[in-house]
N, C-alpha and C positions, 0 to 999 in steps of 0.2 A: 835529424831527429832532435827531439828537446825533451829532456827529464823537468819533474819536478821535484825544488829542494829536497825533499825528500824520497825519492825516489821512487814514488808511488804511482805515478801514469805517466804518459807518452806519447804524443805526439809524432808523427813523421808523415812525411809527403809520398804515396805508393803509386804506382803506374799497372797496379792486377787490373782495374777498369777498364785500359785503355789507355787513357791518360791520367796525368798526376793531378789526385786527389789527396785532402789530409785524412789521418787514420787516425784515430786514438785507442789507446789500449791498456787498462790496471793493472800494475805488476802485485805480485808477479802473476803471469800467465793466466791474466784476463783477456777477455775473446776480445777481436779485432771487430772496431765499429770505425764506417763511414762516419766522417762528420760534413765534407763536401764531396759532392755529385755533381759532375758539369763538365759540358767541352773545352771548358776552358780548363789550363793547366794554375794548380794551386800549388806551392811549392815554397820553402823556407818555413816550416811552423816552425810558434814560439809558445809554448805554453805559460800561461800567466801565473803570478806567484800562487795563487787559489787556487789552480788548478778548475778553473770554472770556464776559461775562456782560451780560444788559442787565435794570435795574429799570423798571417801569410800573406804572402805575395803569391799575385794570378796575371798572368801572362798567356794572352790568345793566343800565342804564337807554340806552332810546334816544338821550340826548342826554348823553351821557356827559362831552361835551367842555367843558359847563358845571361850575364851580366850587361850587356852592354844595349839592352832595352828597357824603355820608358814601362812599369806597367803598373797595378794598383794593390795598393795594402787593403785586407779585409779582417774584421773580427767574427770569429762564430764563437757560439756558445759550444763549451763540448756536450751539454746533452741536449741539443740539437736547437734549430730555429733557424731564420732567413738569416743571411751573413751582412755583414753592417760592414758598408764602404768609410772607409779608414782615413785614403788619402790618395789620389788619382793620377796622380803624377811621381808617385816615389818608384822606386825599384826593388827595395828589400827590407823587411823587417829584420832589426838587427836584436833588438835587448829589451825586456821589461824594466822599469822600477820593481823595487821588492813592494812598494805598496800597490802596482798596478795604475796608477793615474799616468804614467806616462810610457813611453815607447821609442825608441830609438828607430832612424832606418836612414838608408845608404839612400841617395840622390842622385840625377849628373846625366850624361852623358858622357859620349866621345871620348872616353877615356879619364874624365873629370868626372872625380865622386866627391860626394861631400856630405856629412851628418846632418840628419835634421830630427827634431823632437816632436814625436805627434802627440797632443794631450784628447784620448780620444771621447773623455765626455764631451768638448768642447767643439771638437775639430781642427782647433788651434793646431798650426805648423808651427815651427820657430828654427829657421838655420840655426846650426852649432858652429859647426867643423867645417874649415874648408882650406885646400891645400895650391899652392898657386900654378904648382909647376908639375905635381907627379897626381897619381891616383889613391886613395886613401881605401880601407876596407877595412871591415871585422870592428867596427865600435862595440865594447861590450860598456856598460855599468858596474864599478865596484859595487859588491856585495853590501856595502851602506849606502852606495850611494851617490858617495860625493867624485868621485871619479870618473872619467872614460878612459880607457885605454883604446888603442886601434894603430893599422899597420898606415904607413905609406912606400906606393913603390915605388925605388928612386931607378930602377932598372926591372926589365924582366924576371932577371936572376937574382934581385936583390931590394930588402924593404926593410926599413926603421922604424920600432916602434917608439909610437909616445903616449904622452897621457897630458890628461887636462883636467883642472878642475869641473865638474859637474854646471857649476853656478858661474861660467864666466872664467875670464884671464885668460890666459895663452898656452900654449901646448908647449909640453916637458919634450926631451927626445931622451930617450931611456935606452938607446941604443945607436952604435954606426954604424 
C-alpha cells in the first residue's frame, strides 16, 4: 500500500477480482474504488505526491508478486482514464519525486537489480544505481530529494545499506 503525505488516500494492489488490481480509497473510511480492471496482475502502487496519479507494475504472469521477472511500469489517473505505459522493460516502481516529474524503479534480471530514473512526461530512462556483484532493492527518495537510500544483498540472510546522492557521485555504505 502507499499513503499520501498527508495521509489522506491510498492506494494498494487487491486480488477481490480475481486478480490483482490497484484500489484506491479516501481516509478516513472512504468507499473502495477500482482504478485498474484487467487479467493481467497490477501490483506495487505508488501514489503520487498530488495525489492525482498512481504508478504500478503489471505482470501477465500468475505469480506477478515475485521479483525475478521482466514486466512493465504503468500510470493511471486516480479518478480514472486509460493507463499510460511507463516503461516496458522495468520491474518495479520504487519512489516519486515530491514534485512528481520523476520516478524511481528496480531493473535487472537473474538476480541483478539495478536503479533506473523514469521522467514520465518524456519517457526518458536514465540508469542510476548498479551493483556489480550482489542484488540491490528498495531505492526510496529523500524527502527533498537530493538523496537515495536502498539495500544491497551481500547474502541471503544478509544486506548493507547505502545512499547516494540524487544528482550523481557514488554510493555511501551506511551500514556492514
Amino acid at each position: 500500500p502507499s499513503l499520501t503525505v498527508d495521509g489522506a488516500h491510498l492506494v494498494y494492489s487487491s486480488t477481490r477480482a480475481g486478480n490483482a488490481d490497484i484500489w484506491y480509497r479516501s481516509l478516513p473510511g472512504g468507499q473502495d474504488r477500482a482504478i485498474t480492471v484487467s487479467p493481467k496482475h497490477e501490483v506495487w502502487p505508488i501514489i503520487s505526491p498530488d495525489a492525482i496519479r498512481a504508478i504500478y507494475g503489471v505482470s501477465s504472469q500468475a505469480d506477478g508478486l515475485v521479483l525475478d521477472r521482466l514486466g512493465s511500469i504503468f500510470t493511471s489517473a486516480i479518478a480514472g482514464g486509460v493507463p499510460e505505459a511507463g516503461c516496458s522493460d522495468c520491474r518495479r516502481p520504487e519512489s516519486w519525486s515530491k514534485d512528481g516529474r520523476y520516478q524511481l524503479f528496480l531493473w535487472g534480471n537473474a538476480g541483478r537489480n539495478a536503479v533506473g530514473l523514469l521522467e514520465p512526461a518524456s519517457g526518458k530512462k536514465v540508469d542510476l544505481i548498479q551493483h556489480q556483484e550482489h542484488p540491490i532493492s528498495s531505492p526510496r527518495l529523500s524527502p527533498d530529494d537530493r538523496w537515495i537510500a536502498f539495500y544491497e544483498y551481500t547474502s541471503p540472510q544478509s544486506r548493507r545499506i547505502w545512499s547516494a546522492p540524487f544528482k550523481g557521485s557514488v554510493p555511501i555504505p551506511q551500514s556492514e
